[in-house]
N, C-alpha and C positions, 0 to 999 in steps of 0.2 A: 255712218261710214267715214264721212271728211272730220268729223270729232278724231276718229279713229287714226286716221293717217294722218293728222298735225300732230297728234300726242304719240306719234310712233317714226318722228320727223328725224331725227339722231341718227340709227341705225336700220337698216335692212337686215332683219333676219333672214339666214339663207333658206330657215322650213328646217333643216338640221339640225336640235339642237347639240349637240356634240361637237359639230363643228363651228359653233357658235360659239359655246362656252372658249374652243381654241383662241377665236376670234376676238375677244375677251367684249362678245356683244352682239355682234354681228357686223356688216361693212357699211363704213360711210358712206354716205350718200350722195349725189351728185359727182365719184368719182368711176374710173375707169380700172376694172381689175381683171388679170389674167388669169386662166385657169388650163394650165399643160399637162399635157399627160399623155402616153401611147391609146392607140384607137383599143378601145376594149376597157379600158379603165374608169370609164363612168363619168366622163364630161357631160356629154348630155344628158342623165340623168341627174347629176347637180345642179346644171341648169334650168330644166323643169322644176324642182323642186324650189329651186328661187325662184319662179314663176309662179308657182303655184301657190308660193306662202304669200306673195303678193296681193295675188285675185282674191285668194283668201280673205285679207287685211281692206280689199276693194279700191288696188290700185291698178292702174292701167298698166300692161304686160303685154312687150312684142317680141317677138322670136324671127329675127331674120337669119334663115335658112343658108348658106350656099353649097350646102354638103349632103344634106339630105333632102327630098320630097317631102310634104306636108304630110302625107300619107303614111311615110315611116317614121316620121315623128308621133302621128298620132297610134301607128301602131305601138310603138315602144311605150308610150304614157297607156294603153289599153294596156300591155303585158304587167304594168303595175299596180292596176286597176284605177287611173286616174283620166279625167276627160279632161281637153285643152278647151273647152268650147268657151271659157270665162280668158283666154289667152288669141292673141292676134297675130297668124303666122304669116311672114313676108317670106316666098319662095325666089330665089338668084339664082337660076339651077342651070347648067351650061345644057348644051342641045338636044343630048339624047334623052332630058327626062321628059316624063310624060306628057303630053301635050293638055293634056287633057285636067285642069286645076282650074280652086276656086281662086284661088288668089292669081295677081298677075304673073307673070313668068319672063323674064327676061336671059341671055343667054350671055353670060361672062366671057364666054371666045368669041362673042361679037363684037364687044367696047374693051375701049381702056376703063385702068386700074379708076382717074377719078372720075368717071362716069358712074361707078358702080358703089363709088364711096359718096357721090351727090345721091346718086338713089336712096341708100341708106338716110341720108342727111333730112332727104324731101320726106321719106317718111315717118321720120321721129318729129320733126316739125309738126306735120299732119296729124298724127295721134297726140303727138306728147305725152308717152308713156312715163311715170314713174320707175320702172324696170325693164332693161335690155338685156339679152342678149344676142351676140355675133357669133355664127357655128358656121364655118370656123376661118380662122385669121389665114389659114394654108393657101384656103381659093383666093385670096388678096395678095398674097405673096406671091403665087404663079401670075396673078395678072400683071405685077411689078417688074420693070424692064431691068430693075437692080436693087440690092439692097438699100441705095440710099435713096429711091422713088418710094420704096416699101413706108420704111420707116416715117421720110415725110406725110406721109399721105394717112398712115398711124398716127401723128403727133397731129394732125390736123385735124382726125375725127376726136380728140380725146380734149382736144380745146371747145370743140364743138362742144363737147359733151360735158365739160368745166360751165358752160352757161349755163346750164340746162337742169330740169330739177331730172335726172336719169340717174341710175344708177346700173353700171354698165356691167355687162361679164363677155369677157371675150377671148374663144375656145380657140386651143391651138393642141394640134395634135402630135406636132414634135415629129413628123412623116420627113421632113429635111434630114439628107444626108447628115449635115456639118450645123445644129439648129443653133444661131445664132445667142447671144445674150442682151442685143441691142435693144429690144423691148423694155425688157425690167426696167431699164430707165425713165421708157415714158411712162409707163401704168404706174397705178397707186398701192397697186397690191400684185403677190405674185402665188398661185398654191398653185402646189404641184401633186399629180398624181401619178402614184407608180404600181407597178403589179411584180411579182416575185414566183417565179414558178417554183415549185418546190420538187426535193428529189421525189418527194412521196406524197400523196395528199394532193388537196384544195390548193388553186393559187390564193396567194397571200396579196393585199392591197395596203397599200401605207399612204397616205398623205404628210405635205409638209407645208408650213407657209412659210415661204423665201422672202418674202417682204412684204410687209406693210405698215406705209405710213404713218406717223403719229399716233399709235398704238401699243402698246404693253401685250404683246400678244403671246401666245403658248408656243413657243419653239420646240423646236424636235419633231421625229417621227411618230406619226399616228397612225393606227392600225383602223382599217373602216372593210365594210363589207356591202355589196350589194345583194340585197333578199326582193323580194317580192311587196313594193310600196318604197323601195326607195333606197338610198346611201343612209347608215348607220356609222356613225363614226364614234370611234372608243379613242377619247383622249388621254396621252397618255399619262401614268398618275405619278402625284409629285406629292409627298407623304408630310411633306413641311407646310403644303397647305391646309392640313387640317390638323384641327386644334388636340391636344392631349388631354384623354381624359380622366392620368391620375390613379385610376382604380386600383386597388390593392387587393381587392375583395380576390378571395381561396375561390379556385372550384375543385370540389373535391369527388374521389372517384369512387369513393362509401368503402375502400376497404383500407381499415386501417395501415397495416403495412405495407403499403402500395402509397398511401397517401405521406407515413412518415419519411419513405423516403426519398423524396422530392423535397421535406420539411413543411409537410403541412398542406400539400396537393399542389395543383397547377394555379398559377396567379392570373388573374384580368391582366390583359394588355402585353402578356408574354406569349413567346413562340416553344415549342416543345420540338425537338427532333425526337423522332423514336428512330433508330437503328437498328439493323442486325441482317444475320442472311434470309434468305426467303426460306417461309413458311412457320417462320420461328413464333409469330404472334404478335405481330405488330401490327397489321389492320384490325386485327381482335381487341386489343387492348385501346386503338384509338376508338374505334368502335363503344366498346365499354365507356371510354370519358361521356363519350356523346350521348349515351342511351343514359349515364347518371346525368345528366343534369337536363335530358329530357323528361328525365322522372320527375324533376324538382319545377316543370313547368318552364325550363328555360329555352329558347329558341336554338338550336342547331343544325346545323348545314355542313354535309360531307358534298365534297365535292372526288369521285370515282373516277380516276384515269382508266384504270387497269380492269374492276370488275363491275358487273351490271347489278342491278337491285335486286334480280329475282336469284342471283347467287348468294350474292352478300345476308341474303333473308334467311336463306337459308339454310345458311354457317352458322346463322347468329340465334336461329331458332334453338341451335343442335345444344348453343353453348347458353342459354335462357332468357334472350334477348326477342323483344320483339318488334322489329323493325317497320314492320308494316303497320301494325296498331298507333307506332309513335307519327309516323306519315299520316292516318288517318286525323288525327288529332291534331294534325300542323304545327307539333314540337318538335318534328326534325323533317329536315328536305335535303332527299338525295338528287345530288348531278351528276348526270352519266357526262364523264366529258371525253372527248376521240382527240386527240392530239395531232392527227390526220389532217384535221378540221377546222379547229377552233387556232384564232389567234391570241401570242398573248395578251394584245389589250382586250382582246372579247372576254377572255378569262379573267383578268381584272376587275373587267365591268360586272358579270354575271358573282362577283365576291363582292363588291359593292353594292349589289343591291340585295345579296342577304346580310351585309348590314345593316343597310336600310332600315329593312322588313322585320330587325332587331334581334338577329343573333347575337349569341355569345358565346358558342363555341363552335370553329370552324375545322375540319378534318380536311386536308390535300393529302391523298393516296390514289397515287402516290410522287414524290419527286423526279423519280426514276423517268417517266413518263411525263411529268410537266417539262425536266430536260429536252423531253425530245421532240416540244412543240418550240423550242426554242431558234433560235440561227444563229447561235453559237456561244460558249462559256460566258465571254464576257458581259454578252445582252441578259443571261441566265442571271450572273450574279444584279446585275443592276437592276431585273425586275424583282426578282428573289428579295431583296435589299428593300427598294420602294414599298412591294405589296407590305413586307413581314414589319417595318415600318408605322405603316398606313394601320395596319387590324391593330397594332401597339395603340399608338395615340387615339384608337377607337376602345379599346379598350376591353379585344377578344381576345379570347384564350384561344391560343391558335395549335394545333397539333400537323403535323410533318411525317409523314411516310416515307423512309429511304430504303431500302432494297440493295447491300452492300453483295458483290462477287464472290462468289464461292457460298457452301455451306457451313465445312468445319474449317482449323487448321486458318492458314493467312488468308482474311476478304477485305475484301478494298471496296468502297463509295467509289461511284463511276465520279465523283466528283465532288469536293470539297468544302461542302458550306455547314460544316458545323460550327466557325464563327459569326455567323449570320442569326443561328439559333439562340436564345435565353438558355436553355436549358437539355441535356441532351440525355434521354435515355439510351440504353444498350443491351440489349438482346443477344443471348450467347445460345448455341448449342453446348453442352457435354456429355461423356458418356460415366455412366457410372454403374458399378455391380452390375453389368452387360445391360443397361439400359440407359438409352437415350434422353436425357433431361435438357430442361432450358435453364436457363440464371437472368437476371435483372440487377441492374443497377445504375445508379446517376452517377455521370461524369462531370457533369456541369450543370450550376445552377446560382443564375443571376438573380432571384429574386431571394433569397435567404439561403440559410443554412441546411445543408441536406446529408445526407444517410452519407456515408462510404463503403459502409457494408455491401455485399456480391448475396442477393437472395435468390431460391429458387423462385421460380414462376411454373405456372401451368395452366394449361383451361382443359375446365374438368366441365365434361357433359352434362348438361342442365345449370350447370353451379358459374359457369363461366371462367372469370379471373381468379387467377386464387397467386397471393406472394406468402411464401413461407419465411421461417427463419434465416437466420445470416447462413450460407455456406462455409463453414470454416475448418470443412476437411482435404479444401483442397484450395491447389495452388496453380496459376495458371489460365484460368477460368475462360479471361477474356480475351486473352493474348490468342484462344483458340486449341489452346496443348496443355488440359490440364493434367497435372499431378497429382497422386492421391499422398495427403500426408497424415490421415488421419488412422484414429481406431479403427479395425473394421465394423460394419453396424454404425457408425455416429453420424453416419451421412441423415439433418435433416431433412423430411420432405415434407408433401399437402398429399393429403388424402382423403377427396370426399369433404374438405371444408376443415378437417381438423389436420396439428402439427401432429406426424408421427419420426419414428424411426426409422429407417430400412432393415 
């Protein structure tokens, strides 16, 4: 164990990794860091968890109390499934708590402020713990006759605490009217925690580090959650941190004309928008990517805003897909994601580790609904931008679900990232000889040379995807309003897997 903790002398992990890696390591030792946040947002559960990585590692660990009983502490570490019995709780608890404790009990509306900060002092001397924390700085700040006794009485324990091999966290709950800034000063470090209620759904929780010290640290907004065993924290992704991987390599979707007009199928390390109105065939057809190169033994991952596995099964069964057998085999893994729910660095994280796990082609259907797990356009384009990024220089074929307004005639994208895309399909309705048809065609494509032709499309029962010849009796296609300029009968189609006539 003392092997263990000299070779682990640098940094304090907080037991987080996620907020560690922020950390770029975990915190210095021997300093004094603040951790703020409204009541409800997970202090003392960060806390413990720094506690508990400690006793882990078999360093000494104290928990002095002023805000809660010992009792609710240990009850909060039971709801986690974790025991404090490796952890040493000093209870400051003003008069009405319980009389009845193991540890001593003293009553903070009986003394002044540095009577209660000698106590503290007396017994971090006595243990000489490797790891502190103070829950929470607010009971020291009411006992303070003003802000400048507060403060002193602050700057004195954190000198204290500069001698000492401690390494401190000290919890403030931001419960003041007007909550000051004068602390950041003295601390070494500052994270802060927030919670976001949402119109609709889960509350949302974000952390941020305000400051610390002599450290290269991860700035910005992080999205974290509290589950059952602890704080999870999703840092957020920065797509230049990871290396490019160059690929060039085709994945291709086995049917010819499907594949020439893209110029030769989808590339590694490109993003794909499919487009068009609802119901046209665009989860079918990303669908189809993902079941060809599940065929070929390659790893694939849909990730489902909008529908659950036992639908999508059985769409796909109808069109000769089979979704469930490719699941059985661990070539493709579907994610039900709730947008309700999930935030988006959880969603990030949950595409990061089917990279991991070594996908190569990823399916988001749809955008429509990853929009609306968002807090607003410009957060949308900036993750939209990092994720579509990040899967590039990893080197996935990435496919995009959009769901544009309306059917026929003028549809509009709720919203505008088709230059965010490599490459962008487009999905038409028309009507032709009093029958409703679909069309296909590439509007954009960054990784080569591709079709311009307007082809029919269709999924034909059992057969699936099927692109026919160029459309070239008619004008208008995509615009919504088409015109017939042809012979009558010359209208191209698919039928059944062969090119016919009408």
């Amino acid at each position: 164990m003392k092997a263990e903790r000299e070779a682990y002398s640098g940094y304090a992990s907080t037991g987080i990794s996620g907020l560690d890696a922020i950390l770029a390591g975990g915190l210095q030792r021997q300093r004094l860091y603040l951790i703020e946040g409204m009541p409800g947002s997970g202090k003392t559960t960060l806390a413990l968890q720094f506690l508990l990585e400690g006793a882990r590692r078999g360093e000494k660990c104290l928990y002095v109390t002023l805000s809660e009983t010992e009792h609710e502490l240990r009850n909060t570490a039971s709801s986690h499934g974790w025991s404090l019995d490796s952890i040493t709780i000093l209870e400051l608890m003003p008069l009405e708590a319980d009389a009845d404790q193991q540890q001593a009990l003293i009553h903070p509306s009986e003394v002044e402020l540095d009577h209660t900060v000698n106590l503290i002092i007396e017994r971090v001397r006595k243990l000489n713990p490797d790891r502190l924390v103070i829950d929470a700085l607010t009971e020291l700040r009411l006992l303070a006759l003003d802000s400048l006794t507060y403060r002193r009485q602050v700057l004195a324990l954190r000198q204290f605490f500069d001698k000492s091999n401690c390494t401190v966290l000290a919890l403030d709950d931001l419960t003041e009217t007007a909550p000051g800034l004068h602390l950041h000063s003295i601390v070494h470090g500052v994270i802060n925690l927030e919670q976001r209620p949402m119109e609709y759904g889960t509350l949302r929780r974000r952390l941020s580090v305000l400051k610390l010290r002599g450290v290269n640290y991860h700035s910005g907004f992080h999205d974290y959650v509290i589950r059952t065993g602890g704080i999870v924290v999703f840092p957020s992704l920065i797509a230049a941190d990871y290396e490019s991987a160059r690929l060039r390599e085709s994945v291709s979707s086995g049917i010819a004309p499907l594949d020439a007009l893209l110029g030769g199928g989808l590339r590694r390390g490109t993003s794909t928008l499919l487009i068009g109105p609802s119901g046209v065939g665009k989860s079918s057809l990303a669908l189809h990517y993902a079941m060809a190169a599940a065929h070929r033994g390659q790893r694939t991952a849909v990730f489902a805003f909008d529908e659950s596995f036992r639908t999508a099964a059985e769409r796909a069964s109808g069109l000769g897909m089979n979704l469930e057998e490719a699941t059985r085999q661990g070539v493709l893994t579907w994610r039900r994601i709730s947008p309700t729910t999930i935030s988006p660095g959880e969603f990030v994280d949950a595409v990061q580790a089917e990279v991991a796990a070594g996908a190569v082609v990823i399916v988001i259907d749809s955008l429509n609904s990853y929009i609306s797990s968002m807090p607003g356009e410009t957060a949308l384009i900036l993750h939209a931008h990092e994720l579509l990024a990040y899967l590039g220089n990893k080197g996935i074929a990435t496919l995009l679900v959009m769901a544009q307004h309306g059917l026929v005639g003028d549809t509009q994208a709720p919203l505008d990232l088709s230059f965010l895309a490599d490459a962008i399909v487009l999905l038409r309705y028309f009507e032709a000889e009093g029958e409703v048809r679909k069309a296909i065609s590439v509007l954009k494509s960054r990784g080569g040379e591709h079709e311009t032709t307007i082809r029919e499309f269709r999924l034909a029962p059992k057969v699936g995807v099927q692109v026919g010849p160029p459309i070239r009796a008619f004008q208008g296609v995509l615009a919504g309003t088409p015109s017939f300029v042809g012979e009558p009968g010359s209208l191209p189609s698919v039928r059944n897997g062969t090119s016919s006539r009408s």
